[in-house]
C-alpha positions in Angstrom: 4.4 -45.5 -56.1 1.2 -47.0 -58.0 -0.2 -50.4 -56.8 -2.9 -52.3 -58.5 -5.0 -54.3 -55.7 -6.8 -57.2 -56.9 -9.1 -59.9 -55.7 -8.8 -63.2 -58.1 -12.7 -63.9 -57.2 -11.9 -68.0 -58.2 -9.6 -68.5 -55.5 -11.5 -66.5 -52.5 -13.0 -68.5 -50.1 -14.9 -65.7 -48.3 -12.7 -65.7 -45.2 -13.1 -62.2 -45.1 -9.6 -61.4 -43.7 -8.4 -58.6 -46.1 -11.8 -56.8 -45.4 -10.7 -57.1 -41.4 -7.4 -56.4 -42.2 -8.0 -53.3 -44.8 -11.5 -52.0 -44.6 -11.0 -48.9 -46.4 -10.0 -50.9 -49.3 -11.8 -54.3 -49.2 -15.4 -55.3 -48.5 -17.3 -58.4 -49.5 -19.8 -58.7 -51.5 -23.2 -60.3 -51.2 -22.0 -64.1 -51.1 -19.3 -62.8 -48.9 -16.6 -63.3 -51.1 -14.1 -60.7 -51.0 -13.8 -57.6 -53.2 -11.9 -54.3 -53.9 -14.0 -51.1 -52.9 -14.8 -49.4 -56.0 -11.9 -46.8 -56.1 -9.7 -48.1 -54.5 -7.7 -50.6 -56.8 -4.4 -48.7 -56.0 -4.9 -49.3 -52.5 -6.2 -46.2 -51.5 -2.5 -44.9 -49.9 -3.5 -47.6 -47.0 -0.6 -48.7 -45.0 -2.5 -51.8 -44.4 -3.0 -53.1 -47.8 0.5 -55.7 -48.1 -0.8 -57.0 -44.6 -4.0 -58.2 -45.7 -2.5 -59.5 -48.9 -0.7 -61.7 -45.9 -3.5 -62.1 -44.3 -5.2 -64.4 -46.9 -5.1 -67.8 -46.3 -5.7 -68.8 -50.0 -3.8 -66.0 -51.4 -6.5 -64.7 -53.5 -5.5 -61.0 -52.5 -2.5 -59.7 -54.6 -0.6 -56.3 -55.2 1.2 -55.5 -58.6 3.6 -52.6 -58.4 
């Protein structure tokens, strides 16, 4: 199955929950605003990926299948 992880950067509020969540796919950048790890926009195979999507309390993580 292919995903497509994204971040919409307008709507993060730097809470950093998909990073604590998903580390091996998200990390946050300089501002600490939420990003995907380069590579890893399909999620990397991590289990944890839907649960930090979840995790978000502004919803600014999403996964397209």
């Amino acid at each position: 199955m292919s995903v497509r992880v994204h971040v919409e950067k307008e709507r993060c509020v730097g809470a950093g929950m998909c990073a604590l969540t998903a580390p091996g796919v998200f990390t946050q950048d300089d501002d600490g605003f939420s990003e995907v790890l380069p590579g890893q926009e399909d999620g990397g195979g991590d289990p944890l990926v839907r649960e930090a999507v979840r995790a978000c309390p502004v919803r600014a993580v999403t996964v397209e299948d």
